[in-house]
PyMOL Python script that loads the backbone (N, CA, C, O; Angstrom):
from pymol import cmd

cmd.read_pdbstr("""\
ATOM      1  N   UNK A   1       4.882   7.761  13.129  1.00  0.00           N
ATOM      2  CA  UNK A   1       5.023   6.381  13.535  1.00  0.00           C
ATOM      3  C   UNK A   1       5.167   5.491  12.310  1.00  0.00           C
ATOM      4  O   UNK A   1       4.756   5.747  11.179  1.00  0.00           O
ATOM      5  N   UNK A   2       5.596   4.773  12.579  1.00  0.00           N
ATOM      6  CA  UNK A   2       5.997   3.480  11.480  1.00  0.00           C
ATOM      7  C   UNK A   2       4.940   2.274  11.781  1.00  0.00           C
ATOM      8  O   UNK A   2       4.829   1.671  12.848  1.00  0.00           O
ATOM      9  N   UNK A   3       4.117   2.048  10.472  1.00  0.00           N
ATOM     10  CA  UNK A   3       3.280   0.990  10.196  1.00  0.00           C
ATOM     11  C   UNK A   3       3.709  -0.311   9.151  1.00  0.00           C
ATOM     12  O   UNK A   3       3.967  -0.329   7.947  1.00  0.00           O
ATOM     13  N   UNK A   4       3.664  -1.329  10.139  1.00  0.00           N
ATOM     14  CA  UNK A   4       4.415  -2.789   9.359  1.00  0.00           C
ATOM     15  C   UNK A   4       3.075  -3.350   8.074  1.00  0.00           C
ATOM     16  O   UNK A   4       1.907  -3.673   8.294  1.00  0.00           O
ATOM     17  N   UNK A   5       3.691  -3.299   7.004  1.00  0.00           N
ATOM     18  CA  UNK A   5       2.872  -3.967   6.074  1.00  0.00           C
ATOM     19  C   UNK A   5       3.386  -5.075   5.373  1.00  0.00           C
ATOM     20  O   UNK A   5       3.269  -5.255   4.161  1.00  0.00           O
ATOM     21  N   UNK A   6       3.925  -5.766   6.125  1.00  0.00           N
ATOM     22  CA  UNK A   6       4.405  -6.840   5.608  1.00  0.00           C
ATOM     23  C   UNK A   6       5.935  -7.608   5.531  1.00  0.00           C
ATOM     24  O   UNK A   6       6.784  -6.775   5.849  1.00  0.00           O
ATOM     25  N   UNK A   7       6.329  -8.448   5.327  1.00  0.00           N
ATOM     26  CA  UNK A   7       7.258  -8.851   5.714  1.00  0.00           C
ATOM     27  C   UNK A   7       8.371  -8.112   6.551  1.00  0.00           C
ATOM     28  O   UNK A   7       8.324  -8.173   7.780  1.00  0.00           O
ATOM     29  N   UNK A   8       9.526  -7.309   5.809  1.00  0.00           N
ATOM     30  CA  UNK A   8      10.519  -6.648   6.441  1.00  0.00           C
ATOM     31  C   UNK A   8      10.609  -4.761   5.804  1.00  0.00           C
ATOM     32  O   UNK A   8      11.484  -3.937   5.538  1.00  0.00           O
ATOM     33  N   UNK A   9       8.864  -4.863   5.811  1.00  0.00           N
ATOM     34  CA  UNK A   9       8.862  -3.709   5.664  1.00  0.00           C
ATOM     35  C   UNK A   9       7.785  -2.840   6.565  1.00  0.00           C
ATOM     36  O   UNK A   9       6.794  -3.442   6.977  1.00  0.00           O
ATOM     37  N   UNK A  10       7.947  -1.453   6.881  1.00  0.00           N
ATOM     38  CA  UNK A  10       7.472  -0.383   7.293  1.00  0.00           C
ATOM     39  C   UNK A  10       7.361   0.730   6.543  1.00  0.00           C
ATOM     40  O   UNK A  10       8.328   1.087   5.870  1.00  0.00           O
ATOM     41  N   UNK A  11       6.067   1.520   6.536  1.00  0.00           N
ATOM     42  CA  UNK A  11       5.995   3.342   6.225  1.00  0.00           C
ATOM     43  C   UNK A  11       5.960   3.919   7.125  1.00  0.00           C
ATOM     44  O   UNK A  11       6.240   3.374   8.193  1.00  0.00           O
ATOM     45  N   UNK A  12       5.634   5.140   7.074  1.00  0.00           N
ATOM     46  CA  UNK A  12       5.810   6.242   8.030  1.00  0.00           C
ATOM     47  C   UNK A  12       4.386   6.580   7.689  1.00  0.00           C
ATOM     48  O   UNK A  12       3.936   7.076   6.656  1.00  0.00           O
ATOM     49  N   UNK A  13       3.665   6.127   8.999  1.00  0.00           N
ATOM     50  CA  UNK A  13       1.722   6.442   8.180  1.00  0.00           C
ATOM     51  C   UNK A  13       1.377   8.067   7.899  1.00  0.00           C
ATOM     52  O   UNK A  13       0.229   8.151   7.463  1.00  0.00           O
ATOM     53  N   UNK A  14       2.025   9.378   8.018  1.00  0.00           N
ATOM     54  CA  UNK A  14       2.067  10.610   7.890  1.00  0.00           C
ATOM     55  C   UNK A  14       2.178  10.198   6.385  1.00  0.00           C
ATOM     56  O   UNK A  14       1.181  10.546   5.752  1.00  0.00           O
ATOM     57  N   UNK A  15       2.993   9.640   5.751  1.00  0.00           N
ATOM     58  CA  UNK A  15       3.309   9.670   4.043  1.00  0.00           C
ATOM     59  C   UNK A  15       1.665   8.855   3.820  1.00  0.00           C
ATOM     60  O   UNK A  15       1.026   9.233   2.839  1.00  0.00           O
ATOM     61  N   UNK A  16       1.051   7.807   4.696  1.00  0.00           N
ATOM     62  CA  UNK A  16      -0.013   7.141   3.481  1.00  0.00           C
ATOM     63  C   UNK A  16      -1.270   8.245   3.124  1.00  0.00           C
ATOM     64  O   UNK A  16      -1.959   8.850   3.945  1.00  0.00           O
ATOM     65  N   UNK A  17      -1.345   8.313   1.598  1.00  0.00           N
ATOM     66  CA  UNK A  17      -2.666   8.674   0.731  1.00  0.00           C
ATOM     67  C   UNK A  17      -3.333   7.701   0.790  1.00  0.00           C
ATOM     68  O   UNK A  17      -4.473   8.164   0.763  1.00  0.00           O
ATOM     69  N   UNK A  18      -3.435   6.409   0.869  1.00  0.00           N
ATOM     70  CA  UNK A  18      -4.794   5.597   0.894  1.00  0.00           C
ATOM     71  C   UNK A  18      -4.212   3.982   1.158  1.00  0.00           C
ATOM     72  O   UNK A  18      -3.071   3.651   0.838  1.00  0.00           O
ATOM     73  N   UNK A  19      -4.858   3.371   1.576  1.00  0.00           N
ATOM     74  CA  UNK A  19      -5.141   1.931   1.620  1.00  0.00           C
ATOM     75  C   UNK A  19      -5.997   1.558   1.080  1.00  0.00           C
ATOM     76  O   UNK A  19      -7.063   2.161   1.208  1.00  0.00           O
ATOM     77  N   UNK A  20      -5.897   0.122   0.035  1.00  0.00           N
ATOM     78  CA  UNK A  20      -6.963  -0.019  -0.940  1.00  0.00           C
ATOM     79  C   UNK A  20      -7.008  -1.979  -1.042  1.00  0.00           C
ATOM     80  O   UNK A  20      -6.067  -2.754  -0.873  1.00  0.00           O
ATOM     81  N   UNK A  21      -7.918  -2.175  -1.250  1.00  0.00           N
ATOM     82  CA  UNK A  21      -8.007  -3.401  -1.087  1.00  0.00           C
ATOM     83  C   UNK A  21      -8.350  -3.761  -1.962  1.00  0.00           C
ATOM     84  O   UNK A  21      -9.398  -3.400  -2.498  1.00  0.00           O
ATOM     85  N   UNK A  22      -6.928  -5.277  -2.740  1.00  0.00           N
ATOM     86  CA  UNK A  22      -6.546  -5.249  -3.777  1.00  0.00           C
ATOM     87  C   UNK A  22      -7.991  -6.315  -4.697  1.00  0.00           C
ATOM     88  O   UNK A  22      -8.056  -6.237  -5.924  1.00  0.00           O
ATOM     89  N   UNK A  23      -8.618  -6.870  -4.215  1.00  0.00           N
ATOM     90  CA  UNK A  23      -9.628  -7.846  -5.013  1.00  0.00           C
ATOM     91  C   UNK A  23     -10.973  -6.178  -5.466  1.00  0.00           C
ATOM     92  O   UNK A  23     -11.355  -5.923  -6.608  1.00  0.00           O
ATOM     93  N   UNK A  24     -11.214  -5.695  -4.698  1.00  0.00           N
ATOM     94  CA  UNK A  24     -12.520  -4.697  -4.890  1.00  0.00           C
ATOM     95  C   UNK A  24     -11.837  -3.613  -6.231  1.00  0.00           C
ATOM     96  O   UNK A  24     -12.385  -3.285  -7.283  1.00  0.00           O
ATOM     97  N   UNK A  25     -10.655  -3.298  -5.778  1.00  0.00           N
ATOM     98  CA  UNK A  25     -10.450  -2.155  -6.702  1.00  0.00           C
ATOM     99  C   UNK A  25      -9.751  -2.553  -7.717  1.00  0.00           C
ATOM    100  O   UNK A  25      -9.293  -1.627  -8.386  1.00  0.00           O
ATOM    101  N   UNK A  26      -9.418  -3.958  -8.193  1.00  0.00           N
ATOM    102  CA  UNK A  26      -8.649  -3.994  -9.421  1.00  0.00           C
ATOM    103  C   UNK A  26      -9.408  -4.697 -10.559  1.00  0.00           C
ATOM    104  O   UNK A  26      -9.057  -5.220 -11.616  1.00  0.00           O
ATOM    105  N   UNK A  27     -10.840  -4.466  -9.800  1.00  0.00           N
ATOM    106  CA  UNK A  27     -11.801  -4.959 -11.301  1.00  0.00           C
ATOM    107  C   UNK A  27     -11.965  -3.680 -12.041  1.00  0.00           C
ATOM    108  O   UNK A  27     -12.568  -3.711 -13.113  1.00  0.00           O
ATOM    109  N   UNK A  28     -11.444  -2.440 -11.537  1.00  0.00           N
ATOM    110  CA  UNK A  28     -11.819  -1.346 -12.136  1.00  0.00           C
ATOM    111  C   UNK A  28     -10.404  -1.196 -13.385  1.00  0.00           C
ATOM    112  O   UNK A  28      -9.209  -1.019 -13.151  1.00  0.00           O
ATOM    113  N   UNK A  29     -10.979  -1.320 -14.461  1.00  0.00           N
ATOM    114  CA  UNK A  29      -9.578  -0.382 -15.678  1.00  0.00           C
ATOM    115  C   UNK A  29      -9.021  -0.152 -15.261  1.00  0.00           C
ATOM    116  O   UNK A  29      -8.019  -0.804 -14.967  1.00  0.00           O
ATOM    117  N   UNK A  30      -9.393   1.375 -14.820  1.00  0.00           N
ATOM    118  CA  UNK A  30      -8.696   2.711 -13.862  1.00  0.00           C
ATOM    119  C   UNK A  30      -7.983   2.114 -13.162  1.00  0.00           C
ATOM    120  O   UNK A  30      -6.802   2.199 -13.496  1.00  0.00           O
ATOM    121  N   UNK A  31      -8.258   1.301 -11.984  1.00  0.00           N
ATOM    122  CA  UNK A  31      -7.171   1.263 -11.188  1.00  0.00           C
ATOM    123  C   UNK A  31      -6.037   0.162 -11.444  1.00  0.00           C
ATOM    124  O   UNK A  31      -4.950   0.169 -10.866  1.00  0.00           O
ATOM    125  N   UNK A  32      -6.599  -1.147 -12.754  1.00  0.00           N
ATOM    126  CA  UNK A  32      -5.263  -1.863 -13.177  1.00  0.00           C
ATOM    127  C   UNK A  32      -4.366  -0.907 -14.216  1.00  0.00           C
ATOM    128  O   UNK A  32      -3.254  -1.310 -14.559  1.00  0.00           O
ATOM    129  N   UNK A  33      -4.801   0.173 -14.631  1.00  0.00           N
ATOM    130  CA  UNK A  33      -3.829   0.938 -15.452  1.00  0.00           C
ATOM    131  C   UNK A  33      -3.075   1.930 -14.677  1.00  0.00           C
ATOM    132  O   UNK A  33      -1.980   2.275 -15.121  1.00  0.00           O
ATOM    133  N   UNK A  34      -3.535   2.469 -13.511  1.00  0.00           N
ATOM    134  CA  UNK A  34      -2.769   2.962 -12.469  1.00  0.00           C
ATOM    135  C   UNK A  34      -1.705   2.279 -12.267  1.00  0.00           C
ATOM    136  O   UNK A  34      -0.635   2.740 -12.664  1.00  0.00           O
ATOM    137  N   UNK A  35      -1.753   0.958 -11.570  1.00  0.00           N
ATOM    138  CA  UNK A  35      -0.738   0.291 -11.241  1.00  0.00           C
ATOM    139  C   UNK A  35       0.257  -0.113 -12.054  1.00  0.00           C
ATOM    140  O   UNK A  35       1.431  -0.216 -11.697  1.00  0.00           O
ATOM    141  N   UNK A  36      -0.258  -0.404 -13.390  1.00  0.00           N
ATOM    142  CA  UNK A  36       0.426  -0.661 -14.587  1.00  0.00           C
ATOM    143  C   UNK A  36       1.873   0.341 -14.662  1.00  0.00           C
ATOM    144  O   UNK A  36       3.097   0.244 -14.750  1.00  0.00           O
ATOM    145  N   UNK A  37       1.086   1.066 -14.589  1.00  0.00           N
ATOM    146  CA  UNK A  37       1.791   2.523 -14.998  1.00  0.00           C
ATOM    147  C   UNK A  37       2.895   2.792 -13.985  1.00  0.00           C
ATOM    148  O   UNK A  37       4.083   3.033 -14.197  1.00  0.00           O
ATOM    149  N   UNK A  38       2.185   2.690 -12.757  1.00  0.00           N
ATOM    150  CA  UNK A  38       2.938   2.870 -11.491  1.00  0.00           C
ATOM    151  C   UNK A  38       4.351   2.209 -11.365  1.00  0.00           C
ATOM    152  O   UNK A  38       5.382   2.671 -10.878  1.00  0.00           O
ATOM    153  N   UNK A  39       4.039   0.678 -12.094  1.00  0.00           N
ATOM    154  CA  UNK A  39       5.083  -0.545 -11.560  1.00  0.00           C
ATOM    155  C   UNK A  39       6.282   0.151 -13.325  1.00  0.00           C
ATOM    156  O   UNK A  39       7.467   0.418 -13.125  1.00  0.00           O
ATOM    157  N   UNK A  40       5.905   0.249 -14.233  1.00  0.00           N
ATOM    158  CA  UNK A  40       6.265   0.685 -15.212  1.00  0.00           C
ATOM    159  C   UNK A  40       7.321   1.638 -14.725  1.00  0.00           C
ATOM    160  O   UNK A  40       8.481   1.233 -14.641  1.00  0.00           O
ATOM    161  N   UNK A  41       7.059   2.679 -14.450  1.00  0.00           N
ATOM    162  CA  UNK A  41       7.838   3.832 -13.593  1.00  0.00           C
ATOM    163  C   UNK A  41       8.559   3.250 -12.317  1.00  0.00           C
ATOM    164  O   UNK A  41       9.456   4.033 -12.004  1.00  0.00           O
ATOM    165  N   UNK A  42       8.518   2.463 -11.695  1.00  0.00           N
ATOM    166  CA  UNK A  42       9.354   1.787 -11.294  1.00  0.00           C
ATOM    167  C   UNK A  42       8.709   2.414  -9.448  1.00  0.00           C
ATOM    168  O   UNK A  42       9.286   2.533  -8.367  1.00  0.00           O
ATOM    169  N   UNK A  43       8.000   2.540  -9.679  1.00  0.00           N
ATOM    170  CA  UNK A  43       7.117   3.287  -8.688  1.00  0.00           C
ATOM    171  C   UNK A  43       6.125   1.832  -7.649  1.00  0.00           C
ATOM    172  O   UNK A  43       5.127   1.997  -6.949  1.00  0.00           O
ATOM    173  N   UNK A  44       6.766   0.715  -7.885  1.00  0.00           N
ATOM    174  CA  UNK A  44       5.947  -0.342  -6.853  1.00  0.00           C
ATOM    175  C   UNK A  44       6.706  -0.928  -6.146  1.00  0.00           C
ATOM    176  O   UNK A  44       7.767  -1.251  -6.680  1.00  0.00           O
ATOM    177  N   UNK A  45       6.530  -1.254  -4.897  1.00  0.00           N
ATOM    178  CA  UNK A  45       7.454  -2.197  -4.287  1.00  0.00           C
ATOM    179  C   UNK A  45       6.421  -3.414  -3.272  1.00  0.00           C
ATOM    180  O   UNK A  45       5.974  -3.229  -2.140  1.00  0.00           O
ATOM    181  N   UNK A  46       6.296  -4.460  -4.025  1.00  0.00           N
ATOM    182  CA  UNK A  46       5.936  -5.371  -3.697  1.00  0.00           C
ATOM    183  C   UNK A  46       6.567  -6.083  -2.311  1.00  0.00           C
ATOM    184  O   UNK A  46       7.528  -6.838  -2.464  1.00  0.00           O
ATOM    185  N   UNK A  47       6.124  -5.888  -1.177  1.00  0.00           N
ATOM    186  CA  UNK A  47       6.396  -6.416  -0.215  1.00  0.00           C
ATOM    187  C   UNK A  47       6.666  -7.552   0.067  1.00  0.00           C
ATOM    188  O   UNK A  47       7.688  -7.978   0.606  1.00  0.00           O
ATOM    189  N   UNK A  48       5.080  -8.514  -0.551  1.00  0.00           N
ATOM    190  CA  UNK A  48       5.669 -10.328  -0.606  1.00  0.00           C
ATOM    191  C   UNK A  48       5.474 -10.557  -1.425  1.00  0.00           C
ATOM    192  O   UNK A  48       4.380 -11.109  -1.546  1.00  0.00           O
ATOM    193  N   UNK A  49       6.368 -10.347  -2.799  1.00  0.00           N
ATOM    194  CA  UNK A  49       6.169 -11.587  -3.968  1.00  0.00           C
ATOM    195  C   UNK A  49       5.761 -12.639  -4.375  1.00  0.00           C
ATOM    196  O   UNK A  49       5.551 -12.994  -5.535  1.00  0.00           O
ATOM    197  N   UNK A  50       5.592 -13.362  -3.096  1.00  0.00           N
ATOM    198  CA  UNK A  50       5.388 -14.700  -3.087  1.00  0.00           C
ATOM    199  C   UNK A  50       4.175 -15.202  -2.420  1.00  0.00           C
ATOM    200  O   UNK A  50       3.946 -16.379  -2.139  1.00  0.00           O
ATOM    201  N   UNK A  51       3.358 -14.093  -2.179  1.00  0.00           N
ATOM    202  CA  UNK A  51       2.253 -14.263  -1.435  1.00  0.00           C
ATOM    203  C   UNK A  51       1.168 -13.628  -2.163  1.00  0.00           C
ATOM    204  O   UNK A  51       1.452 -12.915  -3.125  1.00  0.00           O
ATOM    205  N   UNK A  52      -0.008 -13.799  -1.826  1.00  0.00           N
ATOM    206  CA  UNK A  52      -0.743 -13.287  -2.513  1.00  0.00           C
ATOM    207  C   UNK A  52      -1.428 -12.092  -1.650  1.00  0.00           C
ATOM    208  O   UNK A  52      -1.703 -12.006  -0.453  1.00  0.00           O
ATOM    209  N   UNK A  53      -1.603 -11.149  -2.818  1.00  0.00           N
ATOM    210  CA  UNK A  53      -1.439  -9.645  -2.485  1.00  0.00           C
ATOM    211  C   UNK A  53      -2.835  -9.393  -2.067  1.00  0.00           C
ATOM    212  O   UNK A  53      -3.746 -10.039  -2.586  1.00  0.00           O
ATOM    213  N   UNK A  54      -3.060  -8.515  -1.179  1.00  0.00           N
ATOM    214  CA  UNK A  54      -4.460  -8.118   0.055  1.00  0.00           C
ATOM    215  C   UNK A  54      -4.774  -7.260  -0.398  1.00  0.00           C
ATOM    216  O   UNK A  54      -5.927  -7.200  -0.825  1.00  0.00           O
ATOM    217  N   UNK A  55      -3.690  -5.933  -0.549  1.00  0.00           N
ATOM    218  CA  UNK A  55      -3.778  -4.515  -0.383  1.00  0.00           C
ATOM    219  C   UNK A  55      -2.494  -3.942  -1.225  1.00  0.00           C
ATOM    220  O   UNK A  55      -1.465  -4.458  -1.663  1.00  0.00           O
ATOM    221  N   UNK A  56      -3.200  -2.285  -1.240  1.00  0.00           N
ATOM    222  CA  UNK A  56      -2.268  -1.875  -1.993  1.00  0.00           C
ATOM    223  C   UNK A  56      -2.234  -0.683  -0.936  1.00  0.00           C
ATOM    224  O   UNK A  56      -3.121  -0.729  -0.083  1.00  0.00           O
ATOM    225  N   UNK A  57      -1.382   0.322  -0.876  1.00  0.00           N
ATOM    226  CA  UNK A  57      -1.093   1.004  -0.012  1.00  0.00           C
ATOM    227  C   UNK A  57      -0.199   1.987  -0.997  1.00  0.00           C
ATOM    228  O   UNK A  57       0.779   1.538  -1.595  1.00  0.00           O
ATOM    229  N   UNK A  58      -0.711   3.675  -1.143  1.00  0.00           N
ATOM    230  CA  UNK A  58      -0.308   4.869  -1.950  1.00  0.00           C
ATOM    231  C   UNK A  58       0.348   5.574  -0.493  1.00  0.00           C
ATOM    232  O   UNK A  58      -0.011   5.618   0.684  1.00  0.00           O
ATOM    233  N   UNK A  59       1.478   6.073  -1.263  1.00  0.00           N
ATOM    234  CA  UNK A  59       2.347   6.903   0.385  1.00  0.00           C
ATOM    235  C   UNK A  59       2.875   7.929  -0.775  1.00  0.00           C
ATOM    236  O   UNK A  59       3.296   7.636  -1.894  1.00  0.00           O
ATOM    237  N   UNK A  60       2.761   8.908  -0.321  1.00  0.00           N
ATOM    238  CA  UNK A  60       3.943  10.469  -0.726  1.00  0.00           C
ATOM    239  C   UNK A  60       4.943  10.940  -0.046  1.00  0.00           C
ATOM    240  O   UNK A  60       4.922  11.729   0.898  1.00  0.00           O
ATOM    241  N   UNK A  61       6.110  10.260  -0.726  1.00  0.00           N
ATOM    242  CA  UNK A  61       7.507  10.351  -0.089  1.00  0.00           C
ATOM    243  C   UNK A  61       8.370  11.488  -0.541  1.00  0.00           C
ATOM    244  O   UNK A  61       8.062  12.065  -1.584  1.00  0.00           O
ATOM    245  N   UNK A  62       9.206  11.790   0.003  1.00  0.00           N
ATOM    246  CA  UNK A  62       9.980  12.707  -0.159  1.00  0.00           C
ATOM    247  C   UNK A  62      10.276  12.680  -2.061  1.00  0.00           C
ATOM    248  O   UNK A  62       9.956  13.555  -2.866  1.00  0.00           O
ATOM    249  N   UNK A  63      10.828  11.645  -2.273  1.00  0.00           N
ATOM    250  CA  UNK A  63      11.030  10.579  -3.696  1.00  0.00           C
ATOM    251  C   UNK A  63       9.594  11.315  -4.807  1.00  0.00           C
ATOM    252  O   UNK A  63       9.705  11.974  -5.840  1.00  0.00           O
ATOM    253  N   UNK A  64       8.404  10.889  -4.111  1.00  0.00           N
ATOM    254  CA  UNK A  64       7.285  11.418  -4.746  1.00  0.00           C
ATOM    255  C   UNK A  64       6.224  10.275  -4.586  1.00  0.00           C
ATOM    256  O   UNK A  64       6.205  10.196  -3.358  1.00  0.00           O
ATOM    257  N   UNK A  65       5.490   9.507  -4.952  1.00  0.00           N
ATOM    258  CA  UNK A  65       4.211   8.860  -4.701  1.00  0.00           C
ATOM    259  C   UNK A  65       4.869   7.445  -4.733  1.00  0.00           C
ATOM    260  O   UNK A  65       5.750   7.311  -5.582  1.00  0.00           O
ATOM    261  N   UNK A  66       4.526   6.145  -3.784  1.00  0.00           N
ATOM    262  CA  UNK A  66       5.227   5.037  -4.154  1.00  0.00           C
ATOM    263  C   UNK A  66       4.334   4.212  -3.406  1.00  0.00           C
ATOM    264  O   UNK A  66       3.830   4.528  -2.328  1.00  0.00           O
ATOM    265  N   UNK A  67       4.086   2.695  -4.281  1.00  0.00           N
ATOM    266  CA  UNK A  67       2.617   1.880  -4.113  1.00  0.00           C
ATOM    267  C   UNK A  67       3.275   0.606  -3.666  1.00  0.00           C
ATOM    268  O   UNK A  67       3.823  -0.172  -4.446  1.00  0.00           O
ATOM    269  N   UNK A  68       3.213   0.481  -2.706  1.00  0.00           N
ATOM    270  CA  UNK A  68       3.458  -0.874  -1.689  1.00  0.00           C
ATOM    271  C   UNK A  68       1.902  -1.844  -1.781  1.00  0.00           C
ATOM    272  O   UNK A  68       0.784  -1.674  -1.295  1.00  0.00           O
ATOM    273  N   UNK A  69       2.524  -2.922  -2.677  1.00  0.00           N
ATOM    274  CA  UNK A  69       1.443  -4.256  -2.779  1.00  0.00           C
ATOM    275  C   UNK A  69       1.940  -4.862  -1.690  1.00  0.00           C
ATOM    276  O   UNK A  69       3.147  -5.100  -1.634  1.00  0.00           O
ATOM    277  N   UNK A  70       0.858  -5.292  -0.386  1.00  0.00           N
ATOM    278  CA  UNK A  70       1.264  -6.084   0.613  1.00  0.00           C
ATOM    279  C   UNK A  70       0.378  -7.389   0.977  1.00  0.00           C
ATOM    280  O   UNK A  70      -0.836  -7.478   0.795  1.00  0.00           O
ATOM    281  N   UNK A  71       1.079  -8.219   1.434  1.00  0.00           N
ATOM    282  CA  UNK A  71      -0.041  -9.445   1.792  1.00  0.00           C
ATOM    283  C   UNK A  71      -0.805  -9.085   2.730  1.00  0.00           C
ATOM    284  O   UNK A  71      -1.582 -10.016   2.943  1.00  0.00           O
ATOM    285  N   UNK A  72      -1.040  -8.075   3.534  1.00  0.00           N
ATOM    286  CA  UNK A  72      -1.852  -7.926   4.431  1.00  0.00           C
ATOM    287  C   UNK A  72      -2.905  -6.833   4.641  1.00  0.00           C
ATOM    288  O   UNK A  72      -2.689  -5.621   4.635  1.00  0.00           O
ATOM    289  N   UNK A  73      -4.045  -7.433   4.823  1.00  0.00           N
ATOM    290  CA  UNK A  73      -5.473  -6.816   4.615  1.00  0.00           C
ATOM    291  C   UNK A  73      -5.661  -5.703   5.078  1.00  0.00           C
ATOM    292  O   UNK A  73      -4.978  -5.406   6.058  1.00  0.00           O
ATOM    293  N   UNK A  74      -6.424  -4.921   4.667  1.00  0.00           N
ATOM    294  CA  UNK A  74      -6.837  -3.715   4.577  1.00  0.00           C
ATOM    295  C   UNK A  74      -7.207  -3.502   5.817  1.00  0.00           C
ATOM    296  O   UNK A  74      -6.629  -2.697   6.547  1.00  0.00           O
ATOM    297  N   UNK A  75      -8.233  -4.222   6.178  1.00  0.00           N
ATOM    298  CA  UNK A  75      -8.727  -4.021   7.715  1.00  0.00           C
ATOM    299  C   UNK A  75      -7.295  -4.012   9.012  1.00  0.00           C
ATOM    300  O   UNK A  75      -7.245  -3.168   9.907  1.00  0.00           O
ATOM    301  N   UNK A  76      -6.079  -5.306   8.802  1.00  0.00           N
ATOM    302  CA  UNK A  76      -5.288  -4.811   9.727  1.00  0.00           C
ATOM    303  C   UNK A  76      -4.270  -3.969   9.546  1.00  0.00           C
ATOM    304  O   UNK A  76      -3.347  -3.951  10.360  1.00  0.00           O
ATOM    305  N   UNK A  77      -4.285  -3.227   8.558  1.00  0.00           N
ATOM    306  CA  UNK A  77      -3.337  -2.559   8.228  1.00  0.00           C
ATOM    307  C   UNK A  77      -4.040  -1.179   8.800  1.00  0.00           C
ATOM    308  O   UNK A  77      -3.259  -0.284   9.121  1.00  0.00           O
ATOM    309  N   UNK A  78      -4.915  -1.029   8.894  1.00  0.00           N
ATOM    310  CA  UNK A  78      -5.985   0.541   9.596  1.00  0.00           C
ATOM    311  C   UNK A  78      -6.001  -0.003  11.214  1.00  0.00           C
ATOM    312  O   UNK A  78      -6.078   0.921  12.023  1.00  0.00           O
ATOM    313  N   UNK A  79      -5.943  -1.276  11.757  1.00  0.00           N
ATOM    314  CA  UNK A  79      -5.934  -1.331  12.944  1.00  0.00           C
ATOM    315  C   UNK A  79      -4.291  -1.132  13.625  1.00  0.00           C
ATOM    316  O   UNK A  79      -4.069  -1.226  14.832  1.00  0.00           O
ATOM    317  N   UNK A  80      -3.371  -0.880  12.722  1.00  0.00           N
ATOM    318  CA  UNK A  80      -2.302  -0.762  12.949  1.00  0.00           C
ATOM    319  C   UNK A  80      -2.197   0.734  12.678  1.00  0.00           C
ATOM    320  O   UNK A  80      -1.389   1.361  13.364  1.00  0.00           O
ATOM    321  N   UNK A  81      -2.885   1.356  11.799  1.00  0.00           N
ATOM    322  CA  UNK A  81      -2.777   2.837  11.999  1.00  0.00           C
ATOM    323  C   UNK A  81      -3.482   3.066  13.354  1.00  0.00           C
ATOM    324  O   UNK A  81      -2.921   3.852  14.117  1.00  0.00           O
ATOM    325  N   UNK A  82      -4.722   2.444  13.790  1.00  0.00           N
ATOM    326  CA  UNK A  82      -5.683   3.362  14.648  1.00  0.00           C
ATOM    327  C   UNK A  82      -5.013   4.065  16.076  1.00  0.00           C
ATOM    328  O   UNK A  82      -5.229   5.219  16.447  1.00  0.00           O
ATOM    329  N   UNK A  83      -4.135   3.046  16.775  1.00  0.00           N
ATOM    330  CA  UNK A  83      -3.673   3.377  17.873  1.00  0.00           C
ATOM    331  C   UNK A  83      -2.393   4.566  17.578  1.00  0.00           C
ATOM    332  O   UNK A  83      -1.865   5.121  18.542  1.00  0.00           O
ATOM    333  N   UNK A  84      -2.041   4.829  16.399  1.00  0.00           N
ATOM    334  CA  UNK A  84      -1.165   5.874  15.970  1.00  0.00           C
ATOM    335  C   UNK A  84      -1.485   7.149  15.655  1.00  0.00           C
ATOM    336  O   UNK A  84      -0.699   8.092  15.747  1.00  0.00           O
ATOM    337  N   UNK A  85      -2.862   7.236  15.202  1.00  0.00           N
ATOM    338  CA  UNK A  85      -3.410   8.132  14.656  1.00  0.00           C
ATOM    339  C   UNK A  85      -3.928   9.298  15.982  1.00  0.00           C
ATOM    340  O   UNK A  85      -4.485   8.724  16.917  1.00  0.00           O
ATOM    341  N   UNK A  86      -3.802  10.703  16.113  1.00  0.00           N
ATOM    342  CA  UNK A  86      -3.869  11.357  16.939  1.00  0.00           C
ATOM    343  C   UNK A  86      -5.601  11.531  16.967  1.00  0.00           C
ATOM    344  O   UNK A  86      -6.322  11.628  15.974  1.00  0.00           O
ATOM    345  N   UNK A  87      -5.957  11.537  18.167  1.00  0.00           N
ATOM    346  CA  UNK A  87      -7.855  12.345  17.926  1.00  0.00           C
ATOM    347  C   UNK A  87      -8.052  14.228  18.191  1.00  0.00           C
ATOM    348  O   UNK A  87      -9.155  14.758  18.061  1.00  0.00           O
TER     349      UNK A  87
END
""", "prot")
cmd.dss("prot")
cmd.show_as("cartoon", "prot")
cmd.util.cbc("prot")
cmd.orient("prot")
């Protein structure tokens, strides 16, 4: 299934490795040098530029690992997985 994170974009929630929520985890080094690195490699795709960013969202694509910064929060971005997700 396809999960909307933001403007005119969708993943395929089978590809997401994690949802991360961007104020808690980017006081850590580690994870601003991740991203560093990530956007460096050309490996980010910022959903709303122009908005200010909620979440970060890790997916493993065919391509290989790719980090969608989205304006929208962590919490609805898992309530948009939940009804997708099989029990």
């Amino acid at each position: 299934m396809y999960i909307h994170i933001g403007q005119d974009t969708v993943i395929i929630d089978e590809e997401i490795i994690g949802i991360f929520d961007m104020e808690n985890t980017t006081v850590m080094k580690s994870t601003v040098d991740y991203l560093n690195k990530a956007e460096k490699n050309g490996n980010v795709n910022n959903v709303a530029p122009f908005e200010l960013p909620k979440s970060f969202v890790v997916t493993n694509t065919q391509k290989g690992k790719k980090i969608h910064i989205s304006p929208v929060s962590v919490g609805t971005i898992l309530r948009r997985t939940e009804s997708k997700i099989p029990t």
